[in-house]
N, C-alpha and C positions, 0 to 999 in steps of 0.2 A: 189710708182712706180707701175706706171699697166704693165706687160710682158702677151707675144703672145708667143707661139710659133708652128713651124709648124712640123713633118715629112716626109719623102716623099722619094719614093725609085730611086735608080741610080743603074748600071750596078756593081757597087762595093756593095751594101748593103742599109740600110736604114737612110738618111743622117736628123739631124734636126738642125732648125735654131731659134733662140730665140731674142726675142725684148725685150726690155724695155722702157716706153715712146715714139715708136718709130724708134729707134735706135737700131740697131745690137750688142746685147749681148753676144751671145753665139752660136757657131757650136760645133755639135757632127761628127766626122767624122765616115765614115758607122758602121755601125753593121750589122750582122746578119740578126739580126729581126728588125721588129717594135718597139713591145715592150720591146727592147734593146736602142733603140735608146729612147723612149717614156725615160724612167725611169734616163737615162745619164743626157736626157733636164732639166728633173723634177729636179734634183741634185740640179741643180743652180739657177733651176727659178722654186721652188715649187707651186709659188701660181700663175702663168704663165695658159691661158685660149687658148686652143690649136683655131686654124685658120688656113684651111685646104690653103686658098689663099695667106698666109701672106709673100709677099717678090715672088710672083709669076715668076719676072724676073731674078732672082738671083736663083728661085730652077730651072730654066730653063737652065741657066749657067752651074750652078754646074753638074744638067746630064750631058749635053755639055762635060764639062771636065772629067767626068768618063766614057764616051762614047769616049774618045780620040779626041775629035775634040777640039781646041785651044780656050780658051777664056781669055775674059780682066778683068771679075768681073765688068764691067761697070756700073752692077746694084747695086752695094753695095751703103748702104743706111749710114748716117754718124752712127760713131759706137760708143758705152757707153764704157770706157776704165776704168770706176771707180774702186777702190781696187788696182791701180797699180801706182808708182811711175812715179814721171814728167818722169825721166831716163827709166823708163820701157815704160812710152809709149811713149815717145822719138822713142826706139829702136823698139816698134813692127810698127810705122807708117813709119819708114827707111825700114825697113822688106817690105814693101809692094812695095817696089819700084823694088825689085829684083826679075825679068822677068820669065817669065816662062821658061823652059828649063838651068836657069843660077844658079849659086851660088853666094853666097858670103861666106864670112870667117866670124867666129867671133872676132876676130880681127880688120878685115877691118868694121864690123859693128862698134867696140866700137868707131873708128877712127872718121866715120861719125858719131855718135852722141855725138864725142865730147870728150870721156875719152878713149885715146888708150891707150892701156895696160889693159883695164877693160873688156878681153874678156870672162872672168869668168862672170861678172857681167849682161854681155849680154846673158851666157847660162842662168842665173839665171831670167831676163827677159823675155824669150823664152818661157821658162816652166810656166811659170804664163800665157801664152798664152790664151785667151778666146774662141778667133775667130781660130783655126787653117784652115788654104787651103786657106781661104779669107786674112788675116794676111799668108804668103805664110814660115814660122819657120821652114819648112823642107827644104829648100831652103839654110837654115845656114847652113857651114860643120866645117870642123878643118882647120887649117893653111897646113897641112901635105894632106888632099881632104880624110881625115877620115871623116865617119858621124858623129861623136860627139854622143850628146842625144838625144831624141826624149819622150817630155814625155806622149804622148797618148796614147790610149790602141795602143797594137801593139808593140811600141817604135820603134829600130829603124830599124825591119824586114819594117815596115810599108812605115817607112820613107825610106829606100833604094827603097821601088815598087814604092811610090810616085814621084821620082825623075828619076827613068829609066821612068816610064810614061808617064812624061814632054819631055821628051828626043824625045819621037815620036813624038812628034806634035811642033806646033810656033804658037802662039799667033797671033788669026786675027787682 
């Protein structure tokens, strides 16, 4: 497998995006630094050959979104889901249908993809998550409109600023 991947900074920190064969593998949502985010990508895609271009309409978005103006991810590219379960990537490709500013339950995910009552099953789906923000997992809450987990850095301090952020804006 040959992997890209890119860095590149947003209004929130420095966000990076990783390929593999072409395919969208891996986002690091912001860090810090550079090389915070540099070392995150490395994690996953060590032997990964950075390209400052790669995915140029999608790291265009992504500002977009942490600049508070509404986007669709229009430019995502088809994504590598590999290491996760049919049922995991069942449920992170229903995940992406859940709009920006909106929620869904984990519950009502397990329902759509099939096993209701497995909404444990679907946090445990979630956190296997590769793509987070593109794959929109902050998005899922509790039955009760708790956040539940959240398992990126941050957790779910993150995930509540994620979801009031969406709150500003609508989706062009």
């Amino acid at each position: 497998m040959s992997g890209k991947y890119t860095v590149f900074e947003t209004a929130w920190g420095y966000f990076a995006l990783g390929t593999t064969d072409g395919r969208l593998a891996r986002a690091v949502l912001p860090c810090r630094t550079r090389a915070g985010a540099v070392e995150r990508i490395r994690t996953h895609l060590p032997a990964a050959g950075f390209e400052a271009e790669l995915l140029s309409d999608l790291q265009v978005e992504i500002a977009a979104y942490f600049d508070g103006r509404g986007v669709d991810f229009a430019s995502v590219p088809p994504l590598a889901l590999n290491g996760l379960t049919a049922y995991g990537r069942r449920v992170l490709t229903l995940c992406m249908t859940i709009t920006s500013g909106s929620t869904s339950t984990y519950g009502d995910l397990a329902r759509r993809a099939g096993r209701g009552g497995a909404a444990r099953a679907v946090g445990n789906a979630l956190a296997r998550n590769p793509i987070p923000l593109i794959i929109p997992c902050h998005r899922v809450i509790t039955a009760t409109g708790g956040l539940g987990g959240f398992s990126a850095p941050g957790g779910t301090c993150l995930k509540k600023r994620l979801l009031e952020h969406e709150r500003r804006f609508k989706p062009r």
